[in-house]
C-alpha positions as CSV (number, residue, x, y, z in Angstrom):
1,X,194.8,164.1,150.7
2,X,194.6,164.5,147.0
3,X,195.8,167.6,145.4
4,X,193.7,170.2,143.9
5,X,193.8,172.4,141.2
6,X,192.0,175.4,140.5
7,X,191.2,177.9,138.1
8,X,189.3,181.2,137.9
9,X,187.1,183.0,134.5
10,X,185.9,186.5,134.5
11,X,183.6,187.5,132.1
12,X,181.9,190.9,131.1
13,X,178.7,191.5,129.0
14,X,177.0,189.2,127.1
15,X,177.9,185.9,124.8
16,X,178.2,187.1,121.7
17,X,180.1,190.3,122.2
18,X,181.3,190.1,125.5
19,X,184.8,189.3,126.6
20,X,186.3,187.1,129.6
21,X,189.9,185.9,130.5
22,X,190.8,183.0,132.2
23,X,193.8,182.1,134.5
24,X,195.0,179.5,136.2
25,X,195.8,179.4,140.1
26,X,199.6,178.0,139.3
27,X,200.5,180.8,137.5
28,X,201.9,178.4,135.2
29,X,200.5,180.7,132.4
30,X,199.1,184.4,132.3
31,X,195.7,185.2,131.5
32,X,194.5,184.1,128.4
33,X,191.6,186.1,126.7
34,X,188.3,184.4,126.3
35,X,185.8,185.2,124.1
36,X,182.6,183.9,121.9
37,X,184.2,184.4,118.2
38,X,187.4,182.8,119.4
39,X,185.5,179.6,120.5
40,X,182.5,179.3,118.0
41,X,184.0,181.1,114.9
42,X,187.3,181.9,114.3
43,X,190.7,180.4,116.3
44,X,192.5,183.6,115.5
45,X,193.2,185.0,118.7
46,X,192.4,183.7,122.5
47,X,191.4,180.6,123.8
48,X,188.3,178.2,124.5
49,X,187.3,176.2,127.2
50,X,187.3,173.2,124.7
51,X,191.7,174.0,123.6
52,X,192.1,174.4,127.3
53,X,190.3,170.8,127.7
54,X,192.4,169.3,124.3
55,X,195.3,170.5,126.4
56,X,194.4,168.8,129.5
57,X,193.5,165.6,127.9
58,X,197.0,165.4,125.6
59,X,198.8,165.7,128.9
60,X,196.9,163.1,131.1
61,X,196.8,161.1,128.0
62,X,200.7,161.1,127.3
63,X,201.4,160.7,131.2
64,X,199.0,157.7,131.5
65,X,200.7,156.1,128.3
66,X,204.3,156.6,129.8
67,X,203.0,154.6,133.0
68,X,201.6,151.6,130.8
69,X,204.3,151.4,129.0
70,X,207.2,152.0,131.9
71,X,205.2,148.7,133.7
72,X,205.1,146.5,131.0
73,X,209.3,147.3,130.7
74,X,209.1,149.5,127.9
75,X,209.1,153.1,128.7
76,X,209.2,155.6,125.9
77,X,212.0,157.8,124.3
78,X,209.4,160.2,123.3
79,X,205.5,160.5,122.7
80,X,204.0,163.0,121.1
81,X,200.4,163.6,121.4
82,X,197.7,166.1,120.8
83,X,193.8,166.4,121.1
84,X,191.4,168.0,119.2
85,X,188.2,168.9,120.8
86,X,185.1,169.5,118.6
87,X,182.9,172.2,119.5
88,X,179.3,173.1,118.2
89,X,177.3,175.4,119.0
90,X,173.6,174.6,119.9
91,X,175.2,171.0,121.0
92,X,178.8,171.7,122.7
93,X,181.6,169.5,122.9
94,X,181.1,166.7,119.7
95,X,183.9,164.6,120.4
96,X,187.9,164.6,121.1
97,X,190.7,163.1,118.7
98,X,193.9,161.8,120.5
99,X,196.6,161.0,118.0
100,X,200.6,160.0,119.8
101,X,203.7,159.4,118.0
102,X,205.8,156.8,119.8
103,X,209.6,156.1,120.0
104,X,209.6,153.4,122.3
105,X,212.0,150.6,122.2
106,X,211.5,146.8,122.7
107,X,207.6,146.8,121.4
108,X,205.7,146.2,117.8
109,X,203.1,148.1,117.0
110,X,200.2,146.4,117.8
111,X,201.2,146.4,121.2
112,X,201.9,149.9,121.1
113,X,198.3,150.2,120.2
114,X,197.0,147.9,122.8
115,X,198.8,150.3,125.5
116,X,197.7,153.6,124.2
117,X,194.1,152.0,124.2
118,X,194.1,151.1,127.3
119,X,195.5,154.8,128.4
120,X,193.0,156.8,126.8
121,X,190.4,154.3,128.4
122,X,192.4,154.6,132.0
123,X,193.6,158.3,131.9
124,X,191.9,160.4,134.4
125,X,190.5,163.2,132.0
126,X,189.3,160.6,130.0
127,X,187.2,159.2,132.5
128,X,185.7,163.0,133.5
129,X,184.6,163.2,129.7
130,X,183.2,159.9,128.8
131,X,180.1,161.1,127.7
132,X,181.7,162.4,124.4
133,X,183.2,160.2,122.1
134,X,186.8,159.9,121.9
135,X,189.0,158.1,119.3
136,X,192.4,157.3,119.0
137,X,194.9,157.3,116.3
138,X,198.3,155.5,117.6
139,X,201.6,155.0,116.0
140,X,204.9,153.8,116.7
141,X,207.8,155.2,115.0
């Protein structure tokens, strides 16, 4: 049976002065505050749906890289990734930047490369969001 996970939003009002939290099922993290100027204008308090995505993808992104690389003999010290999700309003989500550091013995980095291409193009949240663009800056340290 696969696993699932879940999440719940509450909003009141409307967009642009309105106010909503999110929370995931887990508990793995309290309620975050949601609201329009947080994701649209200004990162200065509260979350998005698209930092909540960025986090997800990093994540998937850095597990699915660890997995290449422990089957092809190498598996990482350390990687360090992050994503950066574009949002604009009137359009929505513009594209997603995945940058990783790598300490990862026994490879060069061209094959470091090869593997963290092949993870962003294999990881499962990559696959849900396809129908942005999504690039990839990889180094190996």
């Amino acid at each position: 049976m696969a696993v699932e996970s879940s999440a719940s939003a509450t909003w009141k009002g409307e967009l642009m002065g309105g106010e909503g939290s999110v929370r995931p099922a887990s508990g793995a993290f309290g309620e975050l505050p949601l609201t329009w100027n947080a994701r649209a204008v200004s990162r200065d308090s509260g979350t998005s749906p698209e930092e909540l995505i960025a986090s997800a993808h990093a994540g998937c992104f850095a597990m699915a890289l660890s997995f290449a690389l422990g089957n092809a003999g190498h598996p990482p010290e350390r990687l360090e990734t992050s994503a950066r999700v574009g949002f604009q309003p009137g359009d929505g989500i513009t594209g997603i930047q995945l940058s990783v550091r790598g300490r990862v013995p026994g490879i060069d980095q061209v094959a470091f490369q090869e593997a963290a291409a092949g993870a962003k193009e294999n990881c499962p949240v990559s696959k849900a969001l396809a129908a942005v663009p999504i690039s990839l800056e990889a180094v190996l340290e």
